[in-house]
C-alpha positions as CSV (number, residue, x, y, z in Angstrom):
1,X,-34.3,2.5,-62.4
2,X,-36.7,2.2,-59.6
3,X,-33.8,3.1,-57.0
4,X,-32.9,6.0,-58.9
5,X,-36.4,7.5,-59.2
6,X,-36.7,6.7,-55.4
7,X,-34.2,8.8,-54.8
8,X,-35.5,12.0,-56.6
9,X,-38.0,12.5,-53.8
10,X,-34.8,12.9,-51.3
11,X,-33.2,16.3,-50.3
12,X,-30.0,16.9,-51.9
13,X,-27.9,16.4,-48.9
14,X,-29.7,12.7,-48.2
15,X,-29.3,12.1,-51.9
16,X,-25.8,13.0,-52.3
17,X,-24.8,10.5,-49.4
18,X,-26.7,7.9,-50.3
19,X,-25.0,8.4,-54.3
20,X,-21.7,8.3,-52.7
21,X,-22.2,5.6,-50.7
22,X,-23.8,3.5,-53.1
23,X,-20.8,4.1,-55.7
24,X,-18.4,3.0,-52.7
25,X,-20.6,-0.4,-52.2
26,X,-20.3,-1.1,-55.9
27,X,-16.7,-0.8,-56.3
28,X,-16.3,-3.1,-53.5
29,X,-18.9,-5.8,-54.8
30,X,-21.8,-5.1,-52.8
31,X,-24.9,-4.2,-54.9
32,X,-26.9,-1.8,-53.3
33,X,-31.3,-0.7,-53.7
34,X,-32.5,2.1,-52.4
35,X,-36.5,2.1,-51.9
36,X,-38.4,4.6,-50.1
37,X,-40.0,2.7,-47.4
38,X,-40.4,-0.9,-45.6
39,X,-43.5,-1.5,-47.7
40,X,-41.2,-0.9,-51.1
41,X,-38.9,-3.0,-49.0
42,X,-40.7,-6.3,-49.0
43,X,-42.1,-5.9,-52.7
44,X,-38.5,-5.3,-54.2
45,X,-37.4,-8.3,-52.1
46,X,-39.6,-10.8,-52.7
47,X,-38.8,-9.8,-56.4
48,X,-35.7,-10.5,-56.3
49,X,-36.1,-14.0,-54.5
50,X,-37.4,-16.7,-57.6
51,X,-39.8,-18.6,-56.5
52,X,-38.7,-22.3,-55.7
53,X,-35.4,-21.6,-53.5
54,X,-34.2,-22.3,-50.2
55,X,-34.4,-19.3,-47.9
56,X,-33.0,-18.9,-44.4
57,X,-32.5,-15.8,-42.4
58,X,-30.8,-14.5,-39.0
59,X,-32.6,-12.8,-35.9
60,X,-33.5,-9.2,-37.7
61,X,-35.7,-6.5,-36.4
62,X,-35.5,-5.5,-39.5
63,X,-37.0,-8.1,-41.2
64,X,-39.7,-8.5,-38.6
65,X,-40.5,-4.7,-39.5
66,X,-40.9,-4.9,-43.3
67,X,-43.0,-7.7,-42.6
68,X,-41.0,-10.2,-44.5
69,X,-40.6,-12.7,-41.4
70,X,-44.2,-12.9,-41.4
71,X,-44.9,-12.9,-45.0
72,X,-42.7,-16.9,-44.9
73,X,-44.7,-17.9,-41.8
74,X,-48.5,-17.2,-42.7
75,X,-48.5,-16.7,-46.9
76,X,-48.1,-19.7,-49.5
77,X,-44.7,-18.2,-50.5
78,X,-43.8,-20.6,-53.4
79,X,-40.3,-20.6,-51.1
80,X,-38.6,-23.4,-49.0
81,X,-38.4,-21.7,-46.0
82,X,-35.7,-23.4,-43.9
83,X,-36.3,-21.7,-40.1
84,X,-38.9,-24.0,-39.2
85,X,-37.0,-27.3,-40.2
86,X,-34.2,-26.6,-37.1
87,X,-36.8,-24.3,-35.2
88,X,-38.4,-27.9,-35.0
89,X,-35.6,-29.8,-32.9
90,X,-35.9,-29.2,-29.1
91,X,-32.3,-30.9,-28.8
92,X,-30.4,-27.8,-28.7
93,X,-26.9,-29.6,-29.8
94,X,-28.9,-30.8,-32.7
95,X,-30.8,-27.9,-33.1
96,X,-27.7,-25.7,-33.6
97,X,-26.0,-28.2,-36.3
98,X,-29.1,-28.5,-38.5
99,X,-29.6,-24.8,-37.7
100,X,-25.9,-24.4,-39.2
101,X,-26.1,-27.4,-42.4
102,X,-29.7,-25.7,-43.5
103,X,-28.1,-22.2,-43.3
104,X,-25.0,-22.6,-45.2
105,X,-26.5,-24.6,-47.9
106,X,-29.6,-22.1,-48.7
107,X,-30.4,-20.4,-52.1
108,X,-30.6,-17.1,-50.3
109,X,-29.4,-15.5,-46.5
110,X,-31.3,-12.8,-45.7
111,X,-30.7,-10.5,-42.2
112,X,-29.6,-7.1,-41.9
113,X,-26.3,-4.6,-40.2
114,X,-25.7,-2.4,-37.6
115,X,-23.7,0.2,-39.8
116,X,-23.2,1.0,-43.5
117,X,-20.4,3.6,-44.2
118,X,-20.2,6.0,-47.1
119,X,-17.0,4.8,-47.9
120,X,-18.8,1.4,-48.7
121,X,-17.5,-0.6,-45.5
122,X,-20.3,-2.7,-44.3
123,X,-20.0,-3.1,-40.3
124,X,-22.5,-5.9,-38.5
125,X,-22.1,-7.6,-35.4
126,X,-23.6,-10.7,-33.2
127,X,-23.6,-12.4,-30.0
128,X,-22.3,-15.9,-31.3
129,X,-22.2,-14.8,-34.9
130,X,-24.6,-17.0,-35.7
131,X,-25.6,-14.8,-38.4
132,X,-22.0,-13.6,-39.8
133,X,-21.0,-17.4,-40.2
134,X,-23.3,-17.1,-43.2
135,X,-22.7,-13.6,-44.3
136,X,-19.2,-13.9,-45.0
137,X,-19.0,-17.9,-46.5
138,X,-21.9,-20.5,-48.1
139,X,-25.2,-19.2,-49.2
140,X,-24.9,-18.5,-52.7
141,X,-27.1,-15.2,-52.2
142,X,-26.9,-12.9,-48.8
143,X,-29.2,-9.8,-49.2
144,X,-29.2,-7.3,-46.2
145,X,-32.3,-5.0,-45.2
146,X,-31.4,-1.7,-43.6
147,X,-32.6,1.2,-42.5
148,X,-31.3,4.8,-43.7
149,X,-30.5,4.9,-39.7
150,X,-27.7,2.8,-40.1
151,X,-25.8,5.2,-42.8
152,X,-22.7,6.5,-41.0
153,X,-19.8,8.6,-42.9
154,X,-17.2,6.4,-42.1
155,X,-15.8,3.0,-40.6
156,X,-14.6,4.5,-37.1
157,X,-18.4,5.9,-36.4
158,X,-20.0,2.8,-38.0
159,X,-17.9,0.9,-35.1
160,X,-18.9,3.7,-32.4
161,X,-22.3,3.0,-34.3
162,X,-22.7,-0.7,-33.0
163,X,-21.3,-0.3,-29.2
164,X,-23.3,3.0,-28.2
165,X,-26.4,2.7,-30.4
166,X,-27.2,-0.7,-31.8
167,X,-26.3,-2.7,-28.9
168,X,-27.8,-1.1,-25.6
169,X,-31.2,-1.1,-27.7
170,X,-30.5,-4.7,-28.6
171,X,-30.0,-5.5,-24.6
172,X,-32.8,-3.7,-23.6
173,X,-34.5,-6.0,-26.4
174,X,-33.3,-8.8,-24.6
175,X,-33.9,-8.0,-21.3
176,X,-37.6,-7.3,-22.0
177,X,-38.3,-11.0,-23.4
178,X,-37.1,-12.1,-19.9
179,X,-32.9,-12.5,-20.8
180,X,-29.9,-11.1,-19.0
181,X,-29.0,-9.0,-22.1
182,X,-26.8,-8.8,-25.0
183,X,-22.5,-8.1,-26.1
184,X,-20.7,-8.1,-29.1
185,X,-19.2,-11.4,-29.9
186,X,-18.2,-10.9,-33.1
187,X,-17.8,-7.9,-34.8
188,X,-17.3,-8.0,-38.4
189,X,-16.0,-5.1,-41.3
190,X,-17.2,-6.3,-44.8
191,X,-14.5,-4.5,-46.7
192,X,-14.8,-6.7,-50.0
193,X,-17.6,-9.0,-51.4
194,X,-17.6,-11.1,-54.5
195,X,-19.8,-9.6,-57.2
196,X,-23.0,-10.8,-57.3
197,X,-23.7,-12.5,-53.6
198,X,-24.5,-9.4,-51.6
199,X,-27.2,-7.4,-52.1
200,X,-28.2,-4.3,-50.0
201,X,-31.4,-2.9,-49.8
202,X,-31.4,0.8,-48.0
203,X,-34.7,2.0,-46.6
204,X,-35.9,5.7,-46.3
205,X,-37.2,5.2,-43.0
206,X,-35.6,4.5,-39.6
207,X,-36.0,0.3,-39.2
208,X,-34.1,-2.1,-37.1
209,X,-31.1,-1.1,-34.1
């Protein structure tokens, strides 16, 4: 109910993409939310995480821009945030399997995409793929955090999407905390999910690469 009132305050164009792609994303098991802006964001998903489980998310923008990142680190969240347990090992060969065990086991993986099409494909891509491991198998719940950026009409410009828009502003994120840059690794199409796990929360507002 909340989504659909959100979206009465769209133009009709916006609104009739979103509808459509949202129809696509249910048929292929993804459940979508649409909320007007990163500060609706954070209060629909922390509403939809119970209080008590295990949470773990990838490297996100995204989720450093609604605020959620920082919500974990500084307020008495009632969750078992799981970051800081492998953050915590300087051994970087134990670091990465702990990293990898914590992740796959959590309650709820949380992270975002690079694309979302209107035919309900679901494009998102990494360096190592240290976040896709755990989007496509383990944690019981994955949500994604996008913003209304990343909506593209089809698979072919969700793809185009990631190599001439997400990733040179990724790189030049990169480069500017000192690194050499970033690539594409692994690029994954999420063409089908099983009911219930993946949950996508659209934004109104431009968030994220």
């Amino acid at each position: 109910m909340q989504s659909e009132m959100a979206l009465e305050g769209l133009d009709a164009p916006t609104r009739t993409r979103i509808e459509r792609t949202f129809s696509a994303l249910r048929e292929r098991g993804i459940t979508p939310i649409f909320v007007p802006d990163r500060r609706a964001a954070l209060d629909d998903l922390l509403k939809l995480i119970p209080k008590g489980a295990s949470v773990a998310h990838g490297g996100s923008t995204t989720l450093q821009e609604i605020g959620f990142i920082d919500h974990l680190k500084n307020v008495p969240s009632g969750y078992r945030y799981l970051n800081p347990e492998w953050q915590a090992e300087d051994d970087p060969t134990r670091r990465g399997r702990i990293r990898a065990k914590l992740s796959v086991e959590a309650d709820y993986f949380l992270g975002s995409v690079q694309a979302i099409s209107e035919t309900g494909e679901v494009i998102a891509a990494d360096a190592s793929g240290n976040r896709q491991a755990f989007y496509v198998y383990g944690p019981s719940h994955v949500i994604w955090v996008a913003g209304i950026n990343k909506l593209v009409p089809t698979v072919e410009a969700g793809i185009r999407r990631v190599r001439e828009v997400a990733l040179p502003l990724e790189s030049e994120r990169v480069r500017r905390g000192g690194g050499t840059g970033s690539y594409i690794g692994k690029l994954v199409v999420y063409e089908r999910e099983r009911p219930g796990r993946t949950t996508l929360i659209l934004v109104g507002e431009d968030l994220g690469f």
